[in-house]
VMD Tcl script that draws the C-alpha trace (Angstrom):
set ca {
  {30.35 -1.74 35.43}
  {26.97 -1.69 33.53}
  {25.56 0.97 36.35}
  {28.64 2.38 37.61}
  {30.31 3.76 34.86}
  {27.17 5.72 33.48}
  {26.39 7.25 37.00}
  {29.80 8.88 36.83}
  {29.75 10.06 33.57}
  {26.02 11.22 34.35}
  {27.26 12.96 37.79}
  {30.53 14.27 36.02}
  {28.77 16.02 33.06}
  {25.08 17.19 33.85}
  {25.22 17.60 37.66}
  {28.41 20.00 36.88}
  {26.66 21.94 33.94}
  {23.70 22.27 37.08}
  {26.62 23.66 39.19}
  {27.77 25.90 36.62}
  {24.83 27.44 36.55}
  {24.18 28.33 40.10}
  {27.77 29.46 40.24}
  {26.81 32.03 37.60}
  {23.28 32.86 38.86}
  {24.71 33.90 42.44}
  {27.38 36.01 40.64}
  {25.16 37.69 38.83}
  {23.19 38.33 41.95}
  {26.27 40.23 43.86}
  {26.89 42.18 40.74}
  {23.16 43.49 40.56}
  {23.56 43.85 44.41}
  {26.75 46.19 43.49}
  {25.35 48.19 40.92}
  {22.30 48.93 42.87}
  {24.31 50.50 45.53}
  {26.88 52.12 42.94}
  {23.51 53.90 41.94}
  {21.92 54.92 45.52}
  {25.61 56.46 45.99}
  {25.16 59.07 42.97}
  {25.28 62.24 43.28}
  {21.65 63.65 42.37}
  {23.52 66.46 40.28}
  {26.16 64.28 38.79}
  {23.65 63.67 35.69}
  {26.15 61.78 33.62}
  {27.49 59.26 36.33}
  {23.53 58.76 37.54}
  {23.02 57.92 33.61}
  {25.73 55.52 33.48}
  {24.95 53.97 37.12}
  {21.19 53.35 35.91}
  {22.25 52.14 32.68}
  {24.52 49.43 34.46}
  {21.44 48.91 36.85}
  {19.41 47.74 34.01}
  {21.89 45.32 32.42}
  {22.98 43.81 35.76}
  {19.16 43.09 36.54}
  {18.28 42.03 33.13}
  {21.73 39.34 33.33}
  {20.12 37.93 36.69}
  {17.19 37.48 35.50}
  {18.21 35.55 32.06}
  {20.32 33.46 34.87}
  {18.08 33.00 37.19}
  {15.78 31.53 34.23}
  {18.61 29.17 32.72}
  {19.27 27.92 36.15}
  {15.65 27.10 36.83}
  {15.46 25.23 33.36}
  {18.90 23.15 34.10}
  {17.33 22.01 37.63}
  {13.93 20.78 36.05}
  {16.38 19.25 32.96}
  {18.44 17.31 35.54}
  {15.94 15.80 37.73}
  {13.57 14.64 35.05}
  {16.78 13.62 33.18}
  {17.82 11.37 36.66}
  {14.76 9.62 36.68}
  {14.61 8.95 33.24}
  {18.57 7.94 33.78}
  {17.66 5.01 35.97}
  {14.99 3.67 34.78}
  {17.36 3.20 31.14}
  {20.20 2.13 33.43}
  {18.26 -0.57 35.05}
  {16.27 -1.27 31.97}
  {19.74 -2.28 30.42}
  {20.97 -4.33 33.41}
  {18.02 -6.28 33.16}
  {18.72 -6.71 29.76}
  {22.23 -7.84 30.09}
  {20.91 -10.76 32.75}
  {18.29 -11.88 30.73}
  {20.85 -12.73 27.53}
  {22.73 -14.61 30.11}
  {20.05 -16.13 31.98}
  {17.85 -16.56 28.73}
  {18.90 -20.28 27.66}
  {17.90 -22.33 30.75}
  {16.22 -19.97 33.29}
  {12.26 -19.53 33.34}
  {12.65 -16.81 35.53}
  {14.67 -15.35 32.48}
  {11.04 -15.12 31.03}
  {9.27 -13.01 33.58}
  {12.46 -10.62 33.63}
  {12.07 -10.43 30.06}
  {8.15 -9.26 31.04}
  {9.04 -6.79 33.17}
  {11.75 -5.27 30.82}
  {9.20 -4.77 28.12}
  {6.68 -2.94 30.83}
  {10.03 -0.72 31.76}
  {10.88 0.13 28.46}
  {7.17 1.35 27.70}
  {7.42 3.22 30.89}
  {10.40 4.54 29.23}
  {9.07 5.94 26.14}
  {6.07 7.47 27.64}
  {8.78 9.18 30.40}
  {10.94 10.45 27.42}
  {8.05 11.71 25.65}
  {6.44 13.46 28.24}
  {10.04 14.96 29.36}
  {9.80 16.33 25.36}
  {6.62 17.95 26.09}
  {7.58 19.67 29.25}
  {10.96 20.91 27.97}
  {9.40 22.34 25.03}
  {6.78 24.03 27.35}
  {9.53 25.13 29.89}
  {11.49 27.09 26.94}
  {8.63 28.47 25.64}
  {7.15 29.60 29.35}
  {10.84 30.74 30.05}
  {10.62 32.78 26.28}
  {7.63 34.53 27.38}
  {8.34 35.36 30.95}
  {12.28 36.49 29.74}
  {10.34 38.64 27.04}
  {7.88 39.96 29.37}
  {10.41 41.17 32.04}
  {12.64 43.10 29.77}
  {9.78 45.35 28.55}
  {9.37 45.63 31.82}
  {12.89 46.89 32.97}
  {13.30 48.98 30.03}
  {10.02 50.67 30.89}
  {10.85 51.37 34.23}
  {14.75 52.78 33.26}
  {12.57 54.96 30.64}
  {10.59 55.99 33.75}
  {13.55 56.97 36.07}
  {15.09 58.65 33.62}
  {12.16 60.88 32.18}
  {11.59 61.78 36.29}
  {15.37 61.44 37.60}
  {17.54 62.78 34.91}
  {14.81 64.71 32.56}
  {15.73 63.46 29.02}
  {13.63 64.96 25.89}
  {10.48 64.32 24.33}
  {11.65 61.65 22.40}
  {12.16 59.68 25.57}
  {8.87 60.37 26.63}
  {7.10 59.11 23.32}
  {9.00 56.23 23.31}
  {7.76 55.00 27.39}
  {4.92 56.12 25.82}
  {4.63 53.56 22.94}
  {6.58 51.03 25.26}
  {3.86 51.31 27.98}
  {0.50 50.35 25.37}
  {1.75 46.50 25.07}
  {3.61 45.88 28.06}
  {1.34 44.82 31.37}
  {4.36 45.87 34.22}
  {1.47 44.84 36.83}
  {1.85 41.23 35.75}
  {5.71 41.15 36.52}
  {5.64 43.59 40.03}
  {1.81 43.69 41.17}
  {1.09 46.92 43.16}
  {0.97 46.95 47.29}
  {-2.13 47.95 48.76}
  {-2.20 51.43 49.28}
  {-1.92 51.43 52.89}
  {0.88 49.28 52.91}
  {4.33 49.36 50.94}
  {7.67 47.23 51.26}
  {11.03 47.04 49.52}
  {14.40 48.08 50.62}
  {15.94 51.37 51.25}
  {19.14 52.72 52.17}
  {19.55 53.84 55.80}
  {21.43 56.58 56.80}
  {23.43 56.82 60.27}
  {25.24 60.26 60.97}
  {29.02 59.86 62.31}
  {32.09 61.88 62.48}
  {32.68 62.01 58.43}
  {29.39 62.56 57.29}
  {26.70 59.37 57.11}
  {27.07 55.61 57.04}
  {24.75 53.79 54.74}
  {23.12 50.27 55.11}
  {20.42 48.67 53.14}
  {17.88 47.48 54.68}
  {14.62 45.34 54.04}
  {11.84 48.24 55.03}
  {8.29 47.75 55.12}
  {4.87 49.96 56.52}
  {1.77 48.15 58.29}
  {-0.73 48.67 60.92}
  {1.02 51.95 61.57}
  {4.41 50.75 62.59}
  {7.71 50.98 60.24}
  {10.04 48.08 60.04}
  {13.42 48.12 59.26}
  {15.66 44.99 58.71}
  {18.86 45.74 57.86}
  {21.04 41.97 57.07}
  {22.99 41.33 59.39}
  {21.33 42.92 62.47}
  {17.81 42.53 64.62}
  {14.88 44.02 63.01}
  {14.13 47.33 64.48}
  {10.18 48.86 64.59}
  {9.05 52.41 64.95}
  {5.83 53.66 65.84}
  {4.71 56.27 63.13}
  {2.17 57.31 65.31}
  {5.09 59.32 67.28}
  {6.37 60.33 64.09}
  {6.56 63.00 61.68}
  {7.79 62.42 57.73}
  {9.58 65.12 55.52}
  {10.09 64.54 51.73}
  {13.74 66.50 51.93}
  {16.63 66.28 54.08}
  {19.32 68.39 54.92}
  {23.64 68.17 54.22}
  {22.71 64.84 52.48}
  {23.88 65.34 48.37}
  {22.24 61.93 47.54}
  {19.57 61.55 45.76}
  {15.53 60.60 46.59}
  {16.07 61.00 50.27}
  {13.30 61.86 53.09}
  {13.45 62.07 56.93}
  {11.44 60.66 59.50}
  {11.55 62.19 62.66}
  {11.03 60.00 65.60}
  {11.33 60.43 69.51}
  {14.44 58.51 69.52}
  {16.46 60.13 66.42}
  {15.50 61.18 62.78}
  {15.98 58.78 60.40}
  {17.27 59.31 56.72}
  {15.78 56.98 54.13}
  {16.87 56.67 50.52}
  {14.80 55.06 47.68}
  {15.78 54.22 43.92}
  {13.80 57.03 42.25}
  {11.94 59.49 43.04}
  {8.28 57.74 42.34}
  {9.64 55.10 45.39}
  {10.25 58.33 47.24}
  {6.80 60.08 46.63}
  {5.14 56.61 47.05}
  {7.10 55.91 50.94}
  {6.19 59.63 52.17}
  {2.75 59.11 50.73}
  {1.87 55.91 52.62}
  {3.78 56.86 55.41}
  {1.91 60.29 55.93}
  {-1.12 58.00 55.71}
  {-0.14 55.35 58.12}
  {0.14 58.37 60.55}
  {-3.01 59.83 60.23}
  {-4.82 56.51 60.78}
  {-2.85 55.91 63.93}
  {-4.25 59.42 64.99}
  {-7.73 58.69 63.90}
  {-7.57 54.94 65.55}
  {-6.66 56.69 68.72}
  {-9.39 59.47 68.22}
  {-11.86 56.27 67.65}
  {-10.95 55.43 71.40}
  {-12.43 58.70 72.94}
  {-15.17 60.94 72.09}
  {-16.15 64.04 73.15}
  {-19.12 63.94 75.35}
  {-21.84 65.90 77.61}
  {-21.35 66.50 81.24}
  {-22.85 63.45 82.29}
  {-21.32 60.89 79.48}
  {-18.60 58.40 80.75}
  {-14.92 58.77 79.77}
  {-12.38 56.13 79.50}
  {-10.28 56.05 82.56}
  {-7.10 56.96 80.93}
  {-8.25 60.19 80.80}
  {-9.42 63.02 83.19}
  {-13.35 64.73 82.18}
  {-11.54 68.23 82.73}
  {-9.08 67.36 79.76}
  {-11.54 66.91 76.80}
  {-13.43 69.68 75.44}
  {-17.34 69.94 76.58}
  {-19.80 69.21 73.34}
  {-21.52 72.80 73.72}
  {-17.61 74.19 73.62}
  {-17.09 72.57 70.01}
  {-20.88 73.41 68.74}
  {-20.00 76.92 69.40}
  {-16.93 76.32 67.58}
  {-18.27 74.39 64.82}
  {-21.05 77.56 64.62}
  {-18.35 79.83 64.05}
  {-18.78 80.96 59.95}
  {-16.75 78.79 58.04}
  {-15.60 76.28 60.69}
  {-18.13 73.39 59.66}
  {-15.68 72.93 57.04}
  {-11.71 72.06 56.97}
  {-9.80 75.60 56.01}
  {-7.69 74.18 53.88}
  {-9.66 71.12 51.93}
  {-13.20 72.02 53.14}
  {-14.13 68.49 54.31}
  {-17.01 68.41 56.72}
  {-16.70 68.33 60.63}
  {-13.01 68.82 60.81}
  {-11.37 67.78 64.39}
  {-8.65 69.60 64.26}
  {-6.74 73.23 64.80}
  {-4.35 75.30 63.86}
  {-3.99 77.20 67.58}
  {-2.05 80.28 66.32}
  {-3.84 80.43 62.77}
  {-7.01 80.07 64.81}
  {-8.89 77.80 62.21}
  {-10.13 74.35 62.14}
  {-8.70 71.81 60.06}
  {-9.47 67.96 59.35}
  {-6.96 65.12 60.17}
  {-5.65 64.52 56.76}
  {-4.30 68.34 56.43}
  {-3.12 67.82 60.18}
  {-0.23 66.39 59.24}
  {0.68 68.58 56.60}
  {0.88 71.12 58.95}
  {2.70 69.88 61.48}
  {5.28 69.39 58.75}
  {5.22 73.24 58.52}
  {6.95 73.19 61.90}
  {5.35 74.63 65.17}
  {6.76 78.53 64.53}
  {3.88 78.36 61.13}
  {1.27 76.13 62.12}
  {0.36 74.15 66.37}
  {-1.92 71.37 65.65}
  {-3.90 70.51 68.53}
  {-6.69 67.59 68.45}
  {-10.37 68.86 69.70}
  {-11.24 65.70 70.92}
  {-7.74 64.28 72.48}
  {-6.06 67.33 73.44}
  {-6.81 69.64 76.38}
  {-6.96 73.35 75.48}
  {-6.51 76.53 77.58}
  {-9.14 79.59 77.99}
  {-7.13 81.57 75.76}
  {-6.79 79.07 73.20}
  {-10.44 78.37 72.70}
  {-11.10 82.36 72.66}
  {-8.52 82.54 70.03}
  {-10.30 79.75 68.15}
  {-13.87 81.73 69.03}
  {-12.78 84.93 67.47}
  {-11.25 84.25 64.39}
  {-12.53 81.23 62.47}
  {-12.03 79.67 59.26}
  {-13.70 82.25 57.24}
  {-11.84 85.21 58.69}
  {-8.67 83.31 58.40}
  {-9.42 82.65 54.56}
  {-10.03 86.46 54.12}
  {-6.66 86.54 54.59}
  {-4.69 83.72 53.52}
  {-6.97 83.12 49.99}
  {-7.23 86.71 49.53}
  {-5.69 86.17 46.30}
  {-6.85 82.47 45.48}
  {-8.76 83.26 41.84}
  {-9.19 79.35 41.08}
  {-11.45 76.75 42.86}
  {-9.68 74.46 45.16}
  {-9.27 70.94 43.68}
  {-7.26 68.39 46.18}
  {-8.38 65.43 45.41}
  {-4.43 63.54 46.07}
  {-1.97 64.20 49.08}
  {0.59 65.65 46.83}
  {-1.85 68.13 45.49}
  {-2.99 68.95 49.17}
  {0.37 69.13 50.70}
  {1.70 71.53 47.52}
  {-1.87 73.74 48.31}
  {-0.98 73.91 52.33}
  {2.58 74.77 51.73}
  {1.66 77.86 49.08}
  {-0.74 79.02 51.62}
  {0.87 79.33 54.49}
  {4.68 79.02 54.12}
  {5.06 81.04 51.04}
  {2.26 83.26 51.61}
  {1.23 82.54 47.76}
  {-2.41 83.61 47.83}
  {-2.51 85.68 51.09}
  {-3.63 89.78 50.57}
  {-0.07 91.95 49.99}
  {-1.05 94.10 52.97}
  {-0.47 91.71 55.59}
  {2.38 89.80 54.24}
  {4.92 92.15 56.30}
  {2.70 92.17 59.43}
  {2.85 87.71 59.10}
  {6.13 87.73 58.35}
  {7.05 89.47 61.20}
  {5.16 87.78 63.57}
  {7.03 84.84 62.59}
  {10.42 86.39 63.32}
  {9.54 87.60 66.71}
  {7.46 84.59 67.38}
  {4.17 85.92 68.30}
  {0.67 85.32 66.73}
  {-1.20 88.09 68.72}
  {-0.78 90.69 65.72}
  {-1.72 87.55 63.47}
  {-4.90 87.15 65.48}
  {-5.55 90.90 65.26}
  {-5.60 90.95 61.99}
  {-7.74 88.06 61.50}
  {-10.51 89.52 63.93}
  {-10.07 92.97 61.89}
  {-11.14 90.53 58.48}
  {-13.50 88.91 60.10}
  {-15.71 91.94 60.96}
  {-15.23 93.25 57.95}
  {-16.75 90.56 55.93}
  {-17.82 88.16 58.10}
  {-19.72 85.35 55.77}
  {-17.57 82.64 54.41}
  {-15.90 82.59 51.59}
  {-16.27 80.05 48.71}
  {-12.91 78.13 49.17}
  {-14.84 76.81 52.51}
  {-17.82 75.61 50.56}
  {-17.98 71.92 49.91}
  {-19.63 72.43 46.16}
  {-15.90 74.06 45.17}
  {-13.74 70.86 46.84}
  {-13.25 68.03 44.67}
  {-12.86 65.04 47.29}
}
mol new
graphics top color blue
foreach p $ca { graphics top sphere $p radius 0.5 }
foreach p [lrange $ca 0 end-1] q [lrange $ca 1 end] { graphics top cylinder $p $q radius 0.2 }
display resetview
């Protein structure tokens, strides 16, 4: 009776308050869980249900997290409280023995010993359970404080980019964002990798299924784990990433094309998006260049790995003639040195990093062959030979007044697209005679025109000079 009744009253009250807790914390879990996908299902236009949907966001994360931080602090309570629990109980049980042992039993006398060594044991154990409660709180406090800055800065953030409120929300993320260190509650990824989760978008009969899945970039390979099914890896080196989709009225959505199927991928805001097409656009171009690593181009008489034929790979004197061509020691587009790479039907050379951009231009603006992985045709090399990147520039920067600065891969990507898809800086007498080469699908009168600039001014131009590229 002295040990049993106490246990139950100890199991009945505190071990159900810990239960209580959990119970509450894993609620408050599935109701961030539904929120979050009540908010990947707005409509991007539907400004006033996106506003609410974010709003609930924030509250439902904010309640899990207070939760999750009472629940923690219960847990530590109760064990340190058990411990403490029965060493009292069995302190007073030795107790109770001793009074009745205490008149005629020596070995009365060494219990009595030991009780007083227990209850010293005791005190110390209730004062240092004091001490770490009171440090608990207070870590709890600071951590509880810390992460709602930190929430309320980053529902400032999506809606300054994602619903574009006034200045007055701007000056107050601002403010918000001069004491509160977000990197100490969600450190950064390294920038070649990123993970998180993203919805996943399957194309049936109605329109698209959706299923969120655990998604993450390394080593140039995409993973996607969705919860209740095998994890699933793509090779991005077979891939090709757009930041915009089409017939999809969701918001922050991009497509990756790969050999199987395209693939539509939704993030939370539109920073996730630019960040996931960023990384992923870089993951590709390193698989390119790891491959390019693998081979080189080579003399007559160098040795070539036997996965690939001598005739296939360009001679060295072939690509010094090239290179020699004005303009073409530089990329057309960034003007980094030595570029690898070319635009067939624009007839310039172009680096690896604004490779990719333009094979997101699609094959009918830009075909992006590799000089040293690729095997080229006659024709293809003449057309390379005759116009160059100078020529091309003539052209297509015709009407570029301002230095070229492209320092990040939005800035490049926003520079390649204005150049060549909408024709922004290209000389007004040959935007009918481009444009019409693209309906028809020929390049020839392209090329003609090219040749036509290039005797007429044939030095380069400064947009190919390295002194005017910021890298």
């Amino acid at each position: 009776m002295v040990l049993t009744e106490p246990l139950n009253d100890f199991m009945q009250t505190d071990f159900k308050k810990v239960e209580l807790r959990k119970a509450q914390y894993h609620s408050a879990v599935k109701e961030h869980l539904s929120c979050s996908e009540n908010y990947a299902d707005c409509r991007q236009d539907d400004t006033v249900r996106l506003h609410g949907a974010s709003q609930t966001l924030y509250n439902a994360q904010y309640n899990m997290t207070r939760l999750a931080a009472r629940y923690v602090l219960h847990l530590k309570t109760f064990f340190t409280k058990q411990d403490i629990f029965l060493t009292g109980q069995l302190s007073e049980l030795i107790t109770t023995y001793l009074a009745y042992h205490q008149l005629g039993s020596n070995i009365a006398l060494e219990v009595e010993s030991q009780r007083d060594s227990s209850m010293v044991v005791l005190v110390d154990t209730k004062t240092k359970l004091e001490e770490q409660t009171t440090q608990l709180r207070d870590d709890f406090r600071r951590v509880l404080s810390r992460a709602e800055r930190a929430q309320t800065m980053k529902l400032l953030n999506l809606q300054l980019y994602d619903l574009h409120l006034n200045e007055e929300a701007t000056k107050t993320a601002a403010k918000l964002k001069e004491f509160t260190n977000i990197e100490e509650i969600a450190p950064t990824s390294p920038p070649d990798q990123v993970s998180g989760y993203l919805w996943v978008g399957d194309k049936t009969t109605f329109g698209h299924s959706w299923t969120r899945n655990w998604c993450g970039v390394q080593d140039g390979m995409l993973s996607l784990q969705p919860t209740d099914k095998s994890e699933q890896r793509v090779n991005l080196k077979l891939c090709q990433v757009k930041s915009d989709t089409y017939n999809v009225n969701r918001g922050f959505c991009f497509t990756l094309f790969s050999p199987v199927k395209p693939l539509i991928l939704q993030a939370q805001s539109s920073q996730e998006k630019e960040t996931w097409v960023m990384i992923i656009h870089k993951a590709i171009a390193n698989a390119i260049s790891k491959q390019h690593s693998q081979y080189s181009i080579t003399d007559d008489n160098t040795s070539l790995p036997l996965s690939r034929k001598k005739d296939d790979i360009i001679p060295l004197s072939v690509l010094r003639e090239l290179q020699e061509v004005p303009g073409n020691m530089f990329c057309a587009d960034c003007s980094k040195k030595k570029p690898t790479w070319a635009s067939l039907n624009l007839g310039v050379l172009i680096c690896i990093e604004c490779s990719g951009i333009h094979r997101g231009l699609g094959v009918q603006l830009s075909q992006v062959r590799s000089l040293t992985l690729d095997a080229l045709s006659p024709e293809q090399i003449e057309m390379l030979r005759d116009v160059g990147n100078a020529a091309a520039n003539q052209i297509y920067e015709a009407e570029l007044d301002a230095e070229k600065t492209i320092t990040t891969h939005a800035q490049r990507k926003e520079f390649i697209s204005r150049k060549y898809q909408d024709l922004t800086f290209t000389a007004s007498q040959f935007h009918d005679t481009i444009i019409e080469s693209r309906k028809t699908g020929s390049q020839k009168t392209v090329a003609a025109v090219q040749k036509m600039s290039k005797r007429e001014s044939p030095s380069p131009t400064k947009s190919n000079t390295s002194e005017n590229v910021s890298h």
